[in-house]
N, C-alpha and C positions, 0 to 999 in steps of 0.2 A: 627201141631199147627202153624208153618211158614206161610203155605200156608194157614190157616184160617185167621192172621193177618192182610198178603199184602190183602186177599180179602176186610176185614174190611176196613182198608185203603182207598184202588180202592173203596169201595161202599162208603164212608163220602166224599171223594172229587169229585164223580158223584151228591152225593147229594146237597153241597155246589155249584158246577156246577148248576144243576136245580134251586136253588132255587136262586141263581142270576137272571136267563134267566126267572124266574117267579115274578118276584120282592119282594119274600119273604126278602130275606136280600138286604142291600143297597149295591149297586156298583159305587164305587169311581173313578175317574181318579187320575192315576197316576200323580204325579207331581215331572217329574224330572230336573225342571229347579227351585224347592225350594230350600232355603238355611237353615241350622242348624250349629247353634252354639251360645254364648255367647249372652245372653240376655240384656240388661239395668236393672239394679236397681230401681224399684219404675214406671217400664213404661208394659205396656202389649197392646197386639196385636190381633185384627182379622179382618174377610172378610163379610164386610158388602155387602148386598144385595146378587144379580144372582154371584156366582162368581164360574164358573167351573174349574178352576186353580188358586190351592191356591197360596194364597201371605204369605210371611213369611219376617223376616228381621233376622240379626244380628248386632251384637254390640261390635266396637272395643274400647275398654275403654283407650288405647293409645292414642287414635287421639280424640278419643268423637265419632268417623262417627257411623253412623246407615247406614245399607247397606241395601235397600229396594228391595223387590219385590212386585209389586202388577199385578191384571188381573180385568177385569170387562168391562163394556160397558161402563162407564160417569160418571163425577159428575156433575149432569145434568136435567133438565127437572123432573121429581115427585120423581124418583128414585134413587137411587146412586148404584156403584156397584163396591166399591175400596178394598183395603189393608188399616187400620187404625192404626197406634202405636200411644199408648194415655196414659194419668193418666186425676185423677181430676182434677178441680182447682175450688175454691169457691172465688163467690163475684169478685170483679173489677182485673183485672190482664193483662197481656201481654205472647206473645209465640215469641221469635225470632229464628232463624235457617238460616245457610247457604246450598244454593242448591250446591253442589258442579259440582254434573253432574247428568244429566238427558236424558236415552235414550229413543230417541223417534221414537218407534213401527210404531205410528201415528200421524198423524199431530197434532193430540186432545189428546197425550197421555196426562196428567195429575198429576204433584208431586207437593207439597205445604203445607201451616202448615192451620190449619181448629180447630174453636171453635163448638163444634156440642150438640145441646141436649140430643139426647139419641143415641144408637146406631143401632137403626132401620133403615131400607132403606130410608124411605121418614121421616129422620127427620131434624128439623128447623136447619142450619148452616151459620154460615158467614167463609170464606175462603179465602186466599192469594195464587191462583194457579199457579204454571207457568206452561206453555206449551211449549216443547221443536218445537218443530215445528209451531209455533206460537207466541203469546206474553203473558205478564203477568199481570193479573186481579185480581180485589176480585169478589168473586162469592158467593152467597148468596140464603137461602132459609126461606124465609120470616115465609110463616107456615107450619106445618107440608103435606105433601102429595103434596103441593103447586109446579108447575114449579119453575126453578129454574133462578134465572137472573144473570148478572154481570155489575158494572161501567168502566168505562173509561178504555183503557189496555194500559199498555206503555210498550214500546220494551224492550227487556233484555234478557243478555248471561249468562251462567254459568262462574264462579262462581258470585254468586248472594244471597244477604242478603233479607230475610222476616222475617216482624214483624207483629201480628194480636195485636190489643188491645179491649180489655173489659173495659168499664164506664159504669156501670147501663143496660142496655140494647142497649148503643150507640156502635157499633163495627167497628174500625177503620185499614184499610191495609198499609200498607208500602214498598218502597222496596230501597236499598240502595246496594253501588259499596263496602265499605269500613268498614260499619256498624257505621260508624262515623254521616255523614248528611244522612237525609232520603226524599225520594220522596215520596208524597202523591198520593195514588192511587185510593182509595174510601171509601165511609161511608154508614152504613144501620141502621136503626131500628133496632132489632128483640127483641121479650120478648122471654128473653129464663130465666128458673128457674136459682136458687143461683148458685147450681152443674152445673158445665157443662162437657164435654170431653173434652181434647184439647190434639192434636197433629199434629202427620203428615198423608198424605196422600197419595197414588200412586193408579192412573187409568191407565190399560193399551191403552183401548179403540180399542182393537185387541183381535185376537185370540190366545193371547201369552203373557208374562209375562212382565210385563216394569223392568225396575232396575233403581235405581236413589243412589246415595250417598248424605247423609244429615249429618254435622255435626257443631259444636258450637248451638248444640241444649239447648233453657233454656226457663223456666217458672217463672215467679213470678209478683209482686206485679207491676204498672206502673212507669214508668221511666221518665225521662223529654227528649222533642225530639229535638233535630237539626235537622231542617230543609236544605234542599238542595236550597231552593229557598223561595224567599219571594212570590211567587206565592203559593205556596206548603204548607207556613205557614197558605195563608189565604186557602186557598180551604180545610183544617182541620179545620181553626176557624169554620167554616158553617155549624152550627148543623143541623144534618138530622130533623129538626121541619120544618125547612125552606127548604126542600129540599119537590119537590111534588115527587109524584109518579109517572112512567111513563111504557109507553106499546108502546112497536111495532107491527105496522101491515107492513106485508108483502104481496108486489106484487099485491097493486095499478093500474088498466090499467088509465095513463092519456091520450094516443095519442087516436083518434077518427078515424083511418086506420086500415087498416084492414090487412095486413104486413107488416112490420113485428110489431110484440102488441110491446108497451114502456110500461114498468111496472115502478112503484117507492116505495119505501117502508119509508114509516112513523115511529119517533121517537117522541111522544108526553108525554104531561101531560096526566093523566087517568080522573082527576076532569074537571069540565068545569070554567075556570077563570070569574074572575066579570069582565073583559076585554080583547076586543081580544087581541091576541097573535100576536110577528112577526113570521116571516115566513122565512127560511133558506134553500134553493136549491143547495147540494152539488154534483159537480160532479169528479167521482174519473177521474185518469190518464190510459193512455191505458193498463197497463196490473192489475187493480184494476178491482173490481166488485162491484153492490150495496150490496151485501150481507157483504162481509166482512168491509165496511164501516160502517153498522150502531152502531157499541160499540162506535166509538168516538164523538156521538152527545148524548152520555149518561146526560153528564155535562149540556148540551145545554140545555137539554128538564126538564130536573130537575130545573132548571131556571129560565122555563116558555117560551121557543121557540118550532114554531112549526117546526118540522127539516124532510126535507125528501132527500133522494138521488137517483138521475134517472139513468134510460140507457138513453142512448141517444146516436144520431151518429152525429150530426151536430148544429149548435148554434138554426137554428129552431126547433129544439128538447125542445131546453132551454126555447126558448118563447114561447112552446107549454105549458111545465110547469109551467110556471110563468101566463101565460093565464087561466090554470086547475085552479090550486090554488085560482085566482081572484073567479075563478066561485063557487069554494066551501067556497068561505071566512065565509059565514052567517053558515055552516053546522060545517064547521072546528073551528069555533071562531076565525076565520084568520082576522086581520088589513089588507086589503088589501096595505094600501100605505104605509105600513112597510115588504117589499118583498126582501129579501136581496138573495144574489148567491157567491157563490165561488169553488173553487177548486184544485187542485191537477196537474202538471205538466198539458197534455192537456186539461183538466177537469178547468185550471186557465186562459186559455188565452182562453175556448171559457166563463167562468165568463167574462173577458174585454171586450169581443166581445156586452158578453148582453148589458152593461153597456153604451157602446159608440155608441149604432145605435140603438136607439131605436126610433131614426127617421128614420130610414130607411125602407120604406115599403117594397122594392123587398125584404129583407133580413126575413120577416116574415115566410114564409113560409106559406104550406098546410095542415099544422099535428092536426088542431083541435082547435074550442074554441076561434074562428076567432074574435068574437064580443067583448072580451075585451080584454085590454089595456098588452101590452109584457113589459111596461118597467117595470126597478127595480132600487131602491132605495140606495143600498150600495152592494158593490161589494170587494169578496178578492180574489188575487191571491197567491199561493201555487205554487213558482216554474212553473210559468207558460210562456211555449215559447210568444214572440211576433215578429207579422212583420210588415216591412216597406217597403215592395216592391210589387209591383200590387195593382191589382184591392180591394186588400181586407189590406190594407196597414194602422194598427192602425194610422198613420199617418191623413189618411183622416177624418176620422171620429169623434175626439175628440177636446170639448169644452170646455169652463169652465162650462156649463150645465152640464156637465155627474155628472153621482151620485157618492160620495166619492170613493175613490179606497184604500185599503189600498194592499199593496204587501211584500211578505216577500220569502228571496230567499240565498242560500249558497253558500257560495263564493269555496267550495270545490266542486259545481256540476258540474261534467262531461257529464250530459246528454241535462240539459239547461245552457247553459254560465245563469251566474250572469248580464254580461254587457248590455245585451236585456231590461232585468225590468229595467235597470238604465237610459238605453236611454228614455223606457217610459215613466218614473217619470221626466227625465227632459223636453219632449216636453209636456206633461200636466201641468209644471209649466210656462211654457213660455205662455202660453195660459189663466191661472189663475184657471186651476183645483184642487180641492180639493183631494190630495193625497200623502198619506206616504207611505215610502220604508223601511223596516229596513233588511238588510243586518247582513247574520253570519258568523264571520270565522270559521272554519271546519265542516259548517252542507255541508252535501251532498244531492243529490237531494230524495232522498226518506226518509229522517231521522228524520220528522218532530214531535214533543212530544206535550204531556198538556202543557210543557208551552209556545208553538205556539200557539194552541188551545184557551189556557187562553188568548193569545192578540190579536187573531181573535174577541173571544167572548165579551172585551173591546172595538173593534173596533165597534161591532156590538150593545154593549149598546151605547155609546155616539152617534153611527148615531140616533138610533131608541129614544135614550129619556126613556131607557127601566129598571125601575128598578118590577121586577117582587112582 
């Protein structure tokens, strides 16, 4: 009778066996990097989209923390593929939370609090994400199945406060040091029904589980804000009604040689304006790329500018650009004599470059697009070296002609002295150029926020006359 048993046995666990390897039953991966225990009161959990390694959380009711796992490919592009801990919430309301830590698998790994319509992969969501290997955005999915976009990202460390808000359909991000004043980070449309989801999120954006710690987790009804800055107040006032809509194209060929290609990539309006647009030429610093430059021309292009950022290897690169542009003005809706340039540490001092020789013919260059006009209009520098020595000696070149300059530079930078822009600024006044300087105690040279941005973008309405 034994030996009928074990056979019993040995034959149901051959058969479980087969019917694995035939796909009769389903076959799960193990997940031993899940966690169990202690749930939240009134919050529930699961793994939206592709997710081959579950995510799970627990909850320690001491501290408030939620101790997250998630796995998935993004929250991203049509589809999503995270860890969700959510409840309802009906009608106008707010979600805040502290990230406390956030490990990041990948550069794009992904934790943050997220308002979402349903729980489907490709459903409509507005989101406050941070990326631990990167920076911190709202990220948004307009309609359902729809790519996915994000505004403006400003830098941020763990520990770190996010708040999402709900009005009507208007959905607003936040993010704050103290949870006391808050920084404005972006605003969307979306018609999303009364019910919505609202919680947290974790992508790993790897082959492996992310973890993050989230706590002073809370829901409810909207709050009055303090602001961090009077910049930040108004760039909240600015109902998305007044906001266009806008689309990136990437990887533009403007150079007319044939090696190596110059690409640039566009941040416009998607409508076409009842008037042209100005037109804004950014160039990052040597260890930047056009790729990861274009989230901070978000603001720019919602506006009403037309915004692109190049490769380039030399200042006739620039006027190759600003020549491109002329040529497409009628196709692009571009004002051509509203052309502005700036930059980013070297990316600012060849902006100065364009600015001050645009009479200079040797200095044109071969790169294409010869037949019109290189100069440009208004000019920023970002931390931008300058020189005074040789042949190419800002000294030579500037007039009280050159086009405004505005310069903005940190008196904590080690990589460009401060003292360079300040010489500049005072031989363009000796001469009667049109130029501002404003100097920060403890920014350093790569630490530049919206609200730079924001006094670029002021510098560049009063040049142009430009109220969108």
């Amino acid at each position: 009778m034994k030996v009928v048993k074990c056979f019993m046995k040995l034959a149901a666990i051959g058969l479980l066996a087969v019917s694995i390897l035939v796909g009769v039953l389903p076959l799960y991966a193990e997940n031993k990097d899940s966690i169990s225990g202690k749930k939240a009161a009134g919050w529930t959990s699961i793994n939206i989209g592709k997710v081959d390694i579950k995510g799970d959380y627990t909850y320690a009711a001491a501290t408030g923390t939620f101790n997250i796992t998630g796995y998935g490919s993004d929250i991203w592009n049509s589809k999503d593929a995270f860890h969700f801990v959510y409840k309802t919430m009906k009608g106008n309301g707010q979600i805040t939370a502290r990230i406390v830590n956030a490990e990041a698998v990948n550069e794009w790994t992904k934790v943050g609090i997220m308002m979402r319509k349903d729980l489907t992969e490709g459903s409509q969501h507005a989101s406050v994400i941070f990326a631990p290997g990167n920076n911190l955005a709202c990220f948004q999915r307009r309609e359902d199945q729809l790519k996915g976009s994000f505004s403006d990202s400003v830098s941020s460390k763990t520990p770190c406060w996010l708040m999402l808000t709900r009005e009507g359909n208007i959905f607003k991000g936040f993010v704050s040091e103290d949870k006391k004043k808050w920084r404005f980070i972006g605003t969307d449309v979306i018609n999303m029904p009364e019910t919505i989801y609202v919680g947290l999120a974790a992508t790993s954006h790897a082959e492996k589980l992310c973890h993050a710690s989230i706590d002073n987790v809370s829901t409810g009804a909207l709050k009055k804000i303090e602001y961090m800055t009077e910049t930040d107040r108004r760039r909240a006032s600015i109902t998305p009604d007044k906001v266009l809509d806008i689309e990136r194209i990437y990887k533009i060929e403007y150079g007319q040689i044939k090696r190596p290609k110059l690409y640039m990539n566009m941040v416009r309006p998607v409508k076409k304006l009842s008037k042209p647009m100005p037109a804004l030429i950014f160039m990052h610093g040597i260890s930047g790329n056009i790729d990861g430059d274009v989230g901070m021309f978000t603001h720019f292009a919602q506006q009403g500018y037309f915004c692109v950022t190049i490769q380039y290897r030399s200042l006739q690169d620039c006027k190759c650009a600003v020549r491109f542009l002329r040529s497409k003005a009628k196709e692009y809706n571009i004002d051509p004599e509203r052309i502005g340039v700036w930059g980013h540490s070297l990316g600012g001092e060849v902006a100065i470059y364009a600015g001050i020789t645009s009479h200079v013919k040797e200095l044109e260059g071969s790169v294409g697009w010869d037949k019109y006009p290189s100069n440009v209009n208004a000019v920023c520098s970002l931390a931008g070296p300058t020189e005074f020595t040789g042949d190419m000696s800002m000294s030579k070149f500037i007039d009280k002609n050159d086009p405004p300059l505005l310069i903005l530079h940190g008196k904590n930078d080690e990589v460009i002295p401060w003292q360079g822009s300040q010489r500049l600024y005072d031989e363009l006044k000796k001469v009667g150029g049109d130029v501002t300087i404003r100097l920060f105690d403890g920014l350093d040279h790569s630490s530049f926020n919206v609200d730079h941005y924001e006094m670029v973008k002021e510098f560049f309405d009063k040049c142009f006359k430009y109220i969108c």
